[in-house]
C-alpha positions in Angstrom: 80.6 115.7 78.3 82.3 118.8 79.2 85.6 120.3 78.2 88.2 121.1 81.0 90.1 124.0 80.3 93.8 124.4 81.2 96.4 127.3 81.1 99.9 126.3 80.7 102.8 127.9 83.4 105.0 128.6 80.1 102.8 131.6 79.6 102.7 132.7 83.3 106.8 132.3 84.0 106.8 135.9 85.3 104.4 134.6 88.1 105.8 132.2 91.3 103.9 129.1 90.9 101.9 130.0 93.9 100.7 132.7 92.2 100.4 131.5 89.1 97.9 128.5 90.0 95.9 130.6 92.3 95.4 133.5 89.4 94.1 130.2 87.5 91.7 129.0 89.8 90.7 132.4 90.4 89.8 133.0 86.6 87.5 129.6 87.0 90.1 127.4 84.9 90.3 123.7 85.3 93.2 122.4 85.2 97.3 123.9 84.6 99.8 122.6 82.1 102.5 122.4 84.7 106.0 123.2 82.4 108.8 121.5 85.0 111.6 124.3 84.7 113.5 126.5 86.8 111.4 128.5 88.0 108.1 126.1 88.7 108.8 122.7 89.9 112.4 122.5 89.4 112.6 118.8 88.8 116.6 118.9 88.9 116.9 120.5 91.9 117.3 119.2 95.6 114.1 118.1 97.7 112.0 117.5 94.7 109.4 115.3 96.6 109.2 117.5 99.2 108.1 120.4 96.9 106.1 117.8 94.9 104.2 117.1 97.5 103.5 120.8 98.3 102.5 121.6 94.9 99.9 118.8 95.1 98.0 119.9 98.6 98.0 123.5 96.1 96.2 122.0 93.2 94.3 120.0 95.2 93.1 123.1 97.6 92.3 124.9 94.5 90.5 122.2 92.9 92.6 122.3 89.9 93.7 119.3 87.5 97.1 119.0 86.1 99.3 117.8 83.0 103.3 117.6 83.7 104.9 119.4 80.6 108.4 118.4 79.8 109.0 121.6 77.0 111.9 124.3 79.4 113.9 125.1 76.8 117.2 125.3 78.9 116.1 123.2 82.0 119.2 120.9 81.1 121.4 122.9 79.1 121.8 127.1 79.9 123.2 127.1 76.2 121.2 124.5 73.6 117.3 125.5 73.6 115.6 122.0 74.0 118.7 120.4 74.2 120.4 117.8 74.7 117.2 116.1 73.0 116.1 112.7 72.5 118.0 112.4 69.2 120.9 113.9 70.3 124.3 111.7 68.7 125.6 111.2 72.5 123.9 108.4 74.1 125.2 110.3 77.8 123.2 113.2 76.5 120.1 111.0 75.0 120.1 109.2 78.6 119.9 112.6 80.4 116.9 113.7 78.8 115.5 110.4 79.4 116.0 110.8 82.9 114.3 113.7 82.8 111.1 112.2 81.5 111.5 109.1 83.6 111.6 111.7 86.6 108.5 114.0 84.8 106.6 110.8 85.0 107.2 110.3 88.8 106.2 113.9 89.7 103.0 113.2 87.6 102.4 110.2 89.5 102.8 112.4 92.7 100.4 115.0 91.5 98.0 112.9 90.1 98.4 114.5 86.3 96.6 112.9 83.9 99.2 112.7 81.3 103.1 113.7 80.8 103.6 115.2 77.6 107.0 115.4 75.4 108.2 115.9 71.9 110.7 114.5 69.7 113.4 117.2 69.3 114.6 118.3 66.1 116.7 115.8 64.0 120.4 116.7 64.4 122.6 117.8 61.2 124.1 114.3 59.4 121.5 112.3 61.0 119.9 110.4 58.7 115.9 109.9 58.8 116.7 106.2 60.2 118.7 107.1 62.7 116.9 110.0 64.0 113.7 107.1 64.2 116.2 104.4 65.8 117.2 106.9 68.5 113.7 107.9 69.3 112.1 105.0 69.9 114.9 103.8 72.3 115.1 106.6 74.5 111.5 106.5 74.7 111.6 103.1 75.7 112.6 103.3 79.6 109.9 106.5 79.8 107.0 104.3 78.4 107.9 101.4 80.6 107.9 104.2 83.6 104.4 105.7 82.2 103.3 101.8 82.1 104.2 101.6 85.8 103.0 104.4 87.0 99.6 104.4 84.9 99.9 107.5 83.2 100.4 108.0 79.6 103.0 109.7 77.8 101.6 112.1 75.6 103.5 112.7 72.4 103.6 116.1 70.6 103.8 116.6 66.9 106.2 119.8 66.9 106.9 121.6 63.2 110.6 121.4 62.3 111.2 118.3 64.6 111.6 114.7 63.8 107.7 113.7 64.8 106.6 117.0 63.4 102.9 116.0 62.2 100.3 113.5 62.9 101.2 111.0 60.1 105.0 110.8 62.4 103.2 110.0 65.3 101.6 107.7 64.1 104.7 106.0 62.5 105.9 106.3 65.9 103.0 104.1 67.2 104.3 101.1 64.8 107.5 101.6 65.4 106.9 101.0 68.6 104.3 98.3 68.4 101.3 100.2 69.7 102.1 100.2 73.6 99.1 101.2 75.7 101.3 104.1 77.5 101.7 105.7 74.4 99.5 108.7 73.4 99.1 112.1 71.6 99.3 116.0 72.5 97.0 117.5 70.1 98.0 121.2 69.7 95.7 122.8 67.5 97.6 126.1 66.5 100.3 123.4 64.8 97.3 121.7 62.7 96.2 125.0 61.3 100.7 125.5 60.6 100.8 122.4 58.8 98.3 119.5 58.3 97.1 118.7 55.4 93.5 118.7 57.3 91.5 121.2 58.9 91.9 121.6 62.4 88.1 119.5 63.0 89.3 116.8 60.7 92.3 116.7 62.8 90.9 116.3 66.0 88.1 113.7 64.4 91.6 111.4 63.3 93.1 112.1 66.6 90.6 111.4 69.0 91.3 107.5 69.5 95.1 108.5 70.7 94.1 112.1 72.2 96.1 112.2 75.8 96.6 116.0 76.1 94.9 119.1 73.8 96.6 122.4 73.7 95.3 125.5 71.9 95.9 128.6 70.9 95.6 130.6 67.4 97.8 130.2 64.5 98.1 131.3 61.0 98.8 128.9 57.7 102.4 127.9 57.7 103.8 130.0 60.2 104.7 128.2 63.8 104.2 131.0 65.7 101.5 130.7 69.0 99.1 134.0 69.1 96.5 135.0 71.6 93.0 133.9 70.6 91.4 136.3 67.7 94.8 137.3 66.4 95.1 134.1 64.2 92.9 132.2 61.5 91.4 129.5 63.1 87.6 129.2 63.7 87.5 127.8 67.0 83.4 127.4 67.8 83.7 124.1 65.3 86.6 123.2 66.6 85.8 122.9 70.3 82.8 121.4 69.2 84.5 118.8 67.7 86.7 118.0 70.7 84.0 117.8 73.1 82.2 115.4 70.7 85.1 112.8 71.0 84.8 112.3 74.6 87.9 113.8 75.4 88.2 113.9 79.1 92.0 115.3 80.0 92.8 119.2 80.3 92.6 121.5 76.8 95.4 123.7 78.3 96.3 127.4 76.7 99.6 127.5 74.9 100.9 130.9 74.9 104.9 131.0 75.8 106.0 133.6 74.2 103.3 136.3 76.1 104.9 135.4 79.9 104.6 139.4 79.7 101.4 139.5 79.8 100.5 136.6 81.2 97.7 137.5 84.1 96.1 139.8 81.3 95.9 136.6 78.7 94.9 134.0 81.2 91.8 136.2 81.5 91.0 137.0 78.2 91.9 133.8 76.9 89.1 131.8 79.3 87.1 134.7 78.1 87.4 133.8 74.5 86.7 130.3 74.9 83.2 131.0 76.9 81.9 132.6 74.3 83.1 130.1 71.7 81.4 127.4 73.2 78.6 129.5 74.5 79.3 129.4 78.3 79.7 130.8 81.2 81.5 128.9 83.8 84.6 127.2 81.3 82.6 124.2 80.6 81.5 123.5 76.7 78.2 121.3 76.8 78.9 117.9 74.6 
């Protein structure tokens, strides 16, 4: 078993896309957390399939895998970050960013991703617990039954501050639901050092029946904030060693959008960092 290392295009949004995946594939990554926004994939604007389809003979010429990531912060709103959200009290503005998933699951399907991934969104003010749960799981409906179709799960992040905020929620979720098959986890390991009550090994050892999508960066005790590798408090060595033991076979994809910046400069020293910590050379971490 190997691990498949990943870079996400939140981190690289000073780059065209272009550019971006070929800096990636030059650096010997794997794979690309593709972030549909503006300026990389546009999935609201016109000829979609067209540039879908382009983006596809890319990844495939450069040998890279891909996850869709559904996380633009003002992709369908220039004023509300994240919004409107799936627990937003419209149902108009619930069904838009529906759509958008329904449609983030189509351009998977075209690209051949092995997972879409989403969140919950933060529970609006006056919304009680119930309600924030009751809206959830029916907006999530129509994008399961499109993962179902299309054969590619919807991975569900545990975000802190939102509704689904740990793994215990996502789990919740998963009853709530009644276990469908679509249905999967994004593992970021930066948010299990923020806030689970487990270590980040023990929380990749409980994930690894649901694990869909990994991403990873460094983090520090109870503050949500995603750091370059080194500048946090996780030991990563056990960690990785951990994934690679569950048979996790998708994209563990660097999380870093806040350092767009820097992005070219991180990309490289982040693949570097995670070498050593597993002991390679070529991005692969022996099982």
């Amino acid at each position: 078993m190997t691990l498949r290392l990943g870079y996400g295009t939140n981190g690289l949004t000073d780059l065209r896309l272009d550019d971006a995946l070929g800096l990636l594939a030059d650096l010997g990554y794997d794979g690309v957390g593709l972030t549909l926004d503006h300026m990389h994939l546009d999935p609201l604007a016109p000829d979609l399939a067209a540039r879908t389809r382009r983006v596809a003979r890319r990844l495939t010429g450069l040998g890279l895998g891909v996850t869709v990531e559904t996380g633009a912060r003002y992709v369908l709103d220039p004023r509300r970050k994240h919004g409107p959200s799936l627990l937003d009290p419209d149902p108009d503005a619930r069904a838009a960013r529906t759509a958008l998933l329904v449609r983030a699951v189509e351009v998977a399907g075209d690209l051949g991703a092995h997972a879409v991934h989403c969140f919950s969104g933060i529970t609006p003010p006056g919304t009680t617990t119930d309600t924030a749960w009751q809206r959830l799981t029916g907006a999530l409906a129509p994008v399961l039954d499109a993962a179902d179709r299309a054969g590619i799960p919807l991975a569900v992040e545990p975000e802190p501050g939102h509704l689904l905020a740990a793994l215990a929620d996502f789990h919740h979720l998963r009853t709530l639901l009644g276990d469908p098959g679509p249905l999967g986890l994004t593992l970021d390991i930066g948010h299990c050092q923020c806030l689970e009550p487990a270590s980040p090994v023990d929380c990749v050892k409980e994930a690894a029946p649901w694990l869909r999508h990994v991403q990873i960066e460094d983090m520090r005790r109870g503050v949500h904030e995603h750091l370059p590798f080194g500048d946090g408090e996780i030991d990563f060595p056990p960690v990785l060693e951990a994934l690679a033991s569950t048979g996790y076979t998708g994209l563990t994809v660097v999380e870093l959008p806040r350092h767009s910046h820097a992005g070219p400069e991180l990309a490289r020293a982040s693949i570097d960092f995670l070498r050593r910590a597993t002991g390679t050379t070529n991005g692969a971490a022996p099982c």
